[in-house]
C-alpha positions as CSV (number, residue, x, y, z in Angstrom):
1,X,177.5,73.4,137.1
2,X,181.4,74.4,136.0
3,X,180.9,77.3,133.0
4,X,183.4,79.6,133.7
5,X,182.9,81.2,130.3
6,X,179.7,82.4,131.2
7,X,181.0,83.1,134.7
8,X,183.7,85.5,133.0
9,X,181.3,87.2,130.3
10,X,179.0,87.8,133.1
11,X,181.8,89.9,135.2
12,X,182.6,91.6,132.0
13,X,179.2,92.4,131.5
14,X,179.1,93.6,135.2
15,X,182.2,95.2,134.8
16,X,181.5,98.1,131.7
17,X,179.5,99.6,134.9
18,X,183.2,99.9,136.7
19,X,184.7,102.4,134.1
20,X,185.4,105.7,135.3
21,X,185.8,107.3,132.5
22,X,182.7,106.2,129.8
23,X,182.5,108.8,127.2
24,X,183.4,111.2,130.2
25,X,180.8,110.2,132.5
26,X,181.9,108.0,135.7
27,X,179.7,105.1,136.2
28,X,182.0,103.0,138.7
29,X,179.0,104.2,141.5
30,X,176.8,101.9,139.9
31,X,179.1,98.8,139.5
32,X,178.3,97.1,142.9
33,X,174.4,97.4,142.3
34,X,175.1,96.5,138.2
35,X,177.0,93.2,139.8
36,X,174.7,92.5,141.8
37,X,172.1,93.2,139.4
38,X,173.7,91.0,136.8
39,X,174.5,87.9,138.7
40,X,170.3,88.0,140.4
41,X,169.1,87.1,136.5
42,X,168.7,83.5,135.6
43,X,170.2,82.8,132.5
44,X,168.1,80.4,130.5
45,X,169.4,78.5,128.0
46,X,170.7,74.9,127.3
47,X,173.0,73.6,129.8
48,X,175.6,71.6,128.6
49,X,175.4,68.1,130.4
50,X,179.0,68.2,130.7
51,X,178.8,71.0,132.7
52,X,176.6,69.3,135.1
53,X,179.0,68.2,138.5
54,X,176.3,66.5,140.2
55,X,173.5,63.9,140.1
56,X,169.7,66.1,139.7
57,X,168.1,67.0,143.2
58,X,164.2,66.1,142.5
59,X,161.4,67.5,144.4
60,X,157.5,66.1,143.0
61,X,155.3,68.6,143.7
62,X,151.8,67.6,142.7
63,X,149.8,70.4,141.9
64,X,146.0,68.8,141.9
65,X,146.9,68.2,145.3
66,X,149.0,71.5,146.6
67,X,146.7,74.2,148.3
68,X,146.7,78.2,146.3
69,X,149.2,78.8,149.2
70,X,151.5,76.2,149.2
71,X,152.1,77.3,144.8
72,X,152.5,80.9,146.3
73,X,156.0,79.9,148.6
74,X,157.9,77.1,147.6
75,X,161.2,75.7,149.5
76,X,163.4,73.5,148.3
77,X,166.5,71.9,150.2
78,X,169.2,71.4,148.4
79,X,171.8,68.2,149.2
80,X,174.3,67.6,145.8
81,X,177.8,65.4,146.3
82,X,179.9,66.3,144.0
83,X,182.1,63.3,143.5
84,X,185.5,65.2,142.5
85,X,187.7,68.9,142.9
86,X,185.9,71.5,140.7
87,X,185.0,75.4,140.7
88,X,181.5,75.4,140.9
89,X,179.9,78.5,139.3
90,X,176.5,77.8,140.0
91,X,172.6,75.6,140.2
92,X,171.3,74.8,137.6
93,X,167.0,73.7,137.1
94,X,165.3,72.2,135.2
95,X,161.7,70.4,135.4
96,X,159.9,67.1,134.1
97,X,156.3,66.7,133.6
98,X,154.1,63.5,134.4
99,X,150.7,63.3,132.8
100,X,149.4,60.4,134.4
101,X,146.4,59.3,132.3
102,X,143.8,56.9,133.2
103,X,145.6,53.7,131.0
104,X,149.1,55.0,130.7
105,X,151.9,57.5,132.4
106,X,153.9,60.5,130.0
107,X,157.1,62.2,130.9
108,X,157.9,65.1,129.6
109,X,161.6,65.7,130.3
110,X,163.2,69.2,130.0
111,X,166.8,68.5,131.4
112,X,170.0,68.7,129.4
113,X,170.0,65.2,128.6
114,X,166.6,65.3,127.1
115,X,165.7,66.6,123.8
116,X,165.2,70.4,123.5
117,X,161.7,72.1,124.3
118,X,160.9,75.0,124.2
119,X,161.0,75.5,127.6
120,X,165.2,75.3,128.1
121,X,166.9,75.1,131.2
122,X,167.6,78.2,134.0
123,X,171.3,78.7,135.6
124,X,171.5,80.5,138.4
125,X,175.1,81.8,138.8
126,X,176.9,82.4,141.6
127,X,178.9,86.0,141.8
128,X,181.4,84.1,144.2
129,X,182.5,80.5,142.6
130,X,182.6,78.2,145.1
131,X,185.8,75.6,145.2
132,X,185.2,71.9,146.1
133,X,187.9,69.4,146.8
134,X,185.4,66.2,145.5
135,X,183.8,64.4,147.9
136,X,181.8,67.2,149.6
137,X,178.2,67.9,149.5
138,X,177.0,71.1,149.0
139,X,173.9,72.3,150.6
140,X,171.4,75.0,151.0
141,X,167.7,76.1,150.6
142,X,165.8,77.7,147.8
143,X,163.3,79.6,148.7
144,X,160.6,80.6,145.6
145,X,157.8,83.2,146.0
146,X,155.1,84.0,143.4
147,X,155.3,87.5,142.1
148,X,153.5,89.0,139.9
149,X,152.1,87.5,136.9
150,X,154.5,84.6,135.4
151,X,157.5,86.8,138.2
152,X,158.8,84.8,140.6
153,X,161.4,86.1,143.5
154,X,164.4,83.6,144.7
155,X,166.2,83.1,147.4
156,X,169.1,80.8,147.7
157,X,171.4,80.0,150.4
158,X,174.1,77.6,150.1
């Protein structure tokens, strides 16, 4: 996704940890880890579709059939073409659900083209934006592992 406004209020966020002087105490030895820190946290909300610079990647994953270890470590590779230049400021996810019943099939979508639930959408921002001329694919790997209770860690190389 392109949102450079919540790229830029996420730096400032980040960046209050920078001051030298706050109230006469010097926090700038805490602005790396406070970046860091900052750009680790999904941000859930709507996504604007507009923001969207890519077609969806879709994995199924069919939990009735998935083994108590394969939901524990998940991995997910990642192919998107982005069709023209843009700043990309990072992935966004969504998820659909697909009761399929004995007469009849239901889809649940939660993308940003869907109706709102209250489930939302999750934006995973990128501390560097990365710069494509169009016509490029980007790819990676996301790795998921289960946590504690409704925690999950993430991993994500592009």
């Amino acid at each position: 996704f392109h949102d450079p406004l919540l790229h830029q209020e996420t730096v400032e966020k980040a960046d209050f940890w920078g001051s030298k002087s706050h109230n006469g105490v010097d926090l700038s030895p805490a602005h790396a880890h406070a970046r860091r820190a900052m750009f680790s946290r999904p941000v859930i909300q709507y996504i604007d579709p507009k923001t969207l610079l890519a077609h969806p990647y879709c994995k199924v994953l069919d939990f009735e059939k998935m083994t108590p270890e394969e939901n524990q470590r998940l991995r997910l590779d990642l192919d998107f073409f982005i069709h023209y230049p843009a700043v990309i400021h990072g992935l966004g996810g969504w998820f659909d659900l697909i009761f399929d019943g004995t007469d009849s099939k239901t889809i649940l979508p939660t993308g940003p083209q869907a109706p709102g639930t209250h489930w939302y959408q999750i934006q995973f921002l990128l501390d560097a934006p990365l710069t494509t001329r169009g016509g490029e694919s980007l790819r990676g790997a996301m790795q998921i592992e289960a946590a504690m209770l409704n925690c999950h860690h993430l991993s994500l190389d592009l």
